[in-house]
C-alpha positions in Angstrom: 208.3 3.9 159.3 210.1 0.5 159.1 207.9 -1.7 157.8 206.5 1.1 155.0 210.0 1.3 153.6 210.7 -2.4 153.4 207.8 -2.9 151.7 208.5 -0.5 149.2 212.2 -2.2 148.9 210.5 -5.5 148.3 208.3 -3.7 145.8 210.7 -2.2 143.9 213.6 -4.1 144.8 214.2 -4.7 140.8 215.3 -1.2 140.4 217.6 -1.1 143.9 219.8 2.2 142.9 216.4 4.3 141.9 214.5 2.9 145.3 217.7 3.7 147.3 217.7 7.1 145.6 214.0 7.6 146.3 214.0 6.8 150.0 217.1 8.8 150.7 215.0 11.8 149.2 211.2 11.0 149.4 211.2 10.3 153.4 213.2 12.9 154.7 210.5 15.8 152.1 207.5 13.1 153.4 208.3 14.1 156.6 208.8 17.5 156.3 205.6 18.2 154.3 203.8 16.6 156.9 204.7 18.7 159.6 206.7 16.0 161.5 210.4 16.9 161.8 211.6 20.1 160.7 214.4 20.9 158.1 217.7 19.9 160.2 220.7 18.2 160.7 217.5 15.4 161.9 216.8 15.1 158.4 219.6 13.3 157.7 219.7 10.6 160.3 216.3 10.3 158.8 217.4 9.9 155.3 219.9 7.5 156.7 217.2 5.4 158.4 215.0 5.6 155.0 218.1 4.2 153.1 218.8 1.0 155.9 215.7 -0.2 156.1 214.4 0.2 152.1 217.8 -1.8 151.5 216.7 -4.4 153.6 213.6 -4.9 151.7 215.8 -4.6 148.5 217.7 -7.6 150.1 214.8 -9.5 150.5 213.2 -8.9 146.9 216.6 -10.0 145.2 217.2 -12.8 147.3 213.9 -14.4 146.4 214.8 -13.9 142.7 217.9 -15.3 143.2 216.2 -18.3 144.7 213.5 -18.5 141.9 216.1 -18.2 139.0 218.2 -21.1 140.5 214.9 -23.3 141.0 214.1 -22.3 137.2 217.3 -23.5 135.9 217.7 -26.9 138.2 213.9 -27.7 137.1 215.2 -27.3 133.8 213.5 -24.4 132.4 214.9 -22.5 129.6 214.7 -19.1 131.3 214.7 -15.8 129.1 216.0 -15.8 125.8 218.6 -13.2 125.0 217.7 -9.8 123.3 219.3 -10.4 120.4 220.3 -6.7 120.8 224.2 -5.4 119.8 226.7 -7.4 121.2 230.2 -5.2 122.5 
């Protein structure tokens, strides 16, 4: 279980709130459909667990862009150009 849901928070660590989402849901029913914990007051400590460990891997997967994005700008690259989209 652990390492499953940190690598799908270091996967889609980009999109935190919708993986956080997704493992508080998508574990718990996982389990359920296959016949490994039935629908209980279980479920959530599951759902809990789901949530801990995907945010670790969510931790990990921003930190490293953290880390990349300051290398980017100390090595003096430019980085992404804005949108040019409406300004509020």
């Amino acid at each position: 279980m652990i390492p499953t849901l940190i690598l799908f928070g270091l996967l889609v660590g980009r999109w935190w709130r919708a993986s956080l989402g997704a493992a508080a849901v998508g574990w718990p029913a996982l389990l359920v459909v296959a016949d490994v914990m039935e629908v209980g007051p279980g479920l959530l400590g599951a759902s809990l667990l789901a949530v801990a460990n995907t945010g670790a891997g969510v931790l990990i997967h921003q930190g490293i862009r953290i880390m990349i994005r300051r290398f980017r700008r100390s090595a003096g690259h430019p980085g992404r150009k804005p949108s040019g989209g409406p300004h509020r």
